[in-house]
Steps between C-alpha positions, in 0.01 A plus 500: 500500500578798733689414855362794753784595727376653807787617743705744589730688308791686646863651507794319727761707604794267597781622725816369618633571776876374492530379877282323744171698678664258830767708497274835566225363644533472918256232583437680841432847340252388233247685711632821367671411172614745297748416235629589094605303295728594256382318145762613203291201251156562417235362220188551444275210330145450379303260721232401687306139412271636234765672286718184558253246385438694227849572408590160521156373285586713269878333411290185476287681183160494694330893526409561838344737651600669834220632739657725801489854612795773461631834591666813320793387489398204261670658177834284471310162595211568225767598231697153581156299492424710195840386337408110604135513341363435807083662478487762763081560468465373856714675680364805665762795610355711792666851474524593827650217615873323436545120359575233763833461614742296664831661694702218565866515623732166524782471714833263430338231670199528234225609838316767392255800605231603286228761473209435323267831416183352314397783352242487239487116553262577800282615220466189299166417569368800304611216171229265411535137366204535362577769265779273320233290222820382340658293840467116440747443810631696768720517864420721772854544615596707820339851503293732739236232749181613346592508170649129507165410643259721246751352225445157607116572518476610178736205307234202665212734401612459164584188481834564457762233599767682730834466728464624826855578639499666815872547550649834687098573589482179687449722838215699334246176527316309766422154488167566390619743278777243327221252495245623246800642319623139438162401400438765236866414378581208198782494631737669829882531488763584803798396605585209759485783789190636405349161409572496884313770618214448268458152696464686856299752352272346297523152783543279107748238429671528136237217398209697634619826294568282185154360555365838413662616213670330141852573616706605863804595385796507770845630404764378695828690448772317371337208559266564248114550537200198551169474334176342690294508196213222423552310758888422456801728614738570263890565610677766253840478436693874540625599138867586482562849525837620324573750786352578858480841458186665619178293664305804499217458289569147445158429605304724267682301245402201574144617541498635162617104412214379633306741325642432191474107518167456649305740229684259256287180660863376589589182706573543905870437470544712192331772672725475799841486239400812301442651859779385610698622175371864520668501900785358406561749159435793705701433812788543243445834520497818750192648525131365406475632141839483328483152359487460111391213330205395230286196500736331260794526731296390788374155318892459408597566862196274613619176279841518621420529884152242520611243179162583254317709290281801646191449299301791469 
């Protein structure tokens, strides 16, 4: 069994910029701003949802298999995948164009401002679901409008159980729009905010959106996340995470959890703990792909913090 990750993949610059934008920014002059800032840290990770599903499946043991678009400038990120066995097939590099990005610079009071150039994302729809015959399971995670649509499209033609998680492209849909994505879903997956905005788009309650699908899966921060699944709601505990280091790309994480437990026919609550696990092992960390850890580790890890066995 195959787990089709279609998303995004990208490069985060991170900046810090060792004072406070407050201090630079004149609230009556933002009509003509024009400011530096001078940033003497810098990294540069791998990211976007796709590669951090993946990533994050692929400490777990499963082999997934990442679906997005990139640029030219792809080299480094292939050669890491490359190094992490992660199958590259699907992903398509257009030459003339560079790999999604995100510019993001963080200030002492941890507000940021980012740039996001999408790059060859905006090309994603040139992939095809349909030409995966090995996908058994799948998420269409954020990524260019149509080809979250044509992606969702093709997973229900096939009869292909997915996750629908809207997340960062939660402005790119309608009502209508969110609705027939939900019903071509298995299951759908945001956080409490965008569980909020889904219910004034779409004009559902949680129970009508659980109605439609096997599983709506709502993460809640560090209060955890809730399951409407089957009629019944489920409350997740948060896992205890051994340092608050990074939230970035907690959420991928947890996705690839869900992932994970649900192709494994696994129980509601234990699907919401090894979720809840994968958040809380990579918020220990900066960045979204810097964890280390094997399956065995993660069962030990899982024992200690929920009190049994993860039965696979």
């Amino acid at each position: 069994m195959s787990a089709l990750i279609c998303g995004s993949l990208a490069y985060d610059t991170i900046m810090v910029f060792e004072d406070r934008f407050r201090n630079h920014i004149l609230p009556d002059r933002v009509h003509m701003l024009n400011v530096a800032f001078l940033v003497p840290s810098m990294r540069r990770e791998f990211g976007g949802c796709a590669g951090n599903i993946a990533y994050n499946l692929k400490l777990l043991g499963d082999d997934p298999i990442p679906m997005a678009t990139v640029g030219q400038d792809f080299g480094p990120y292939r050669e890491h995948f490359i190094s992490c066995g992660v199958d590259l097939r699907h992903v398509r590099e257009i030459p003339e164009l560079f790999t999604a990005q995100a510019f993001i610079t963080t200030d002492l009071d941890d507000n940021q401002i980012t740039a996001f150039h999408p790059g060859a994302m905006m090309r994603s729809n040139q992939n095809h679901v349909r030409d995966v015959a090995s996908a058994s399971f799948g998420i269409v995670a954020p990524d260019s409008r149509d080809a979250m649509i044509q992606h969702a499209r093709e997973f229900a033609e096939r009869n292909i159980p997915f996750i629908f998680d809207p997340g960062q492209a939660m402005p790119l849909f309608n009502g209508e729009e969110f609705r027939q994505l939900i019903e071509q879903a298995r299951y759908v997956t945001v956080n409490d905010y965008e569980s909020q905005v889904l219910q004034e788009r779409t004009g559902w309650t949680p129970r009508d959106i659980a109605a439609r699908v096997d599983g709506y899966i709502v993460t809640r921060g560090g209060e955890g996340s809730r399951i409407h699944a089957g009629g019944k709601v489920h409350d997740i505990p948060a896992a205890r995470p051994e340092s608050v280091t990074d939230p970035t790309g907690c959420g991928d994480a947890y996705r690839a959890g869900l992932i994970f437990a649900i192709m494994r026919g696994m129980d509601w609550p234990t699907v919401g703990r090894v979720a809840s696990l994968m958040g809380a092992l990579k918020i220990a960390h900066p960045g979204t792909q810097n964890q280390r850890f094997d399956f065995t580790k993660f069962a030990t890890q899982f024992q200690a913090q929920f009190g049994y066995t993860l039965d696979t």
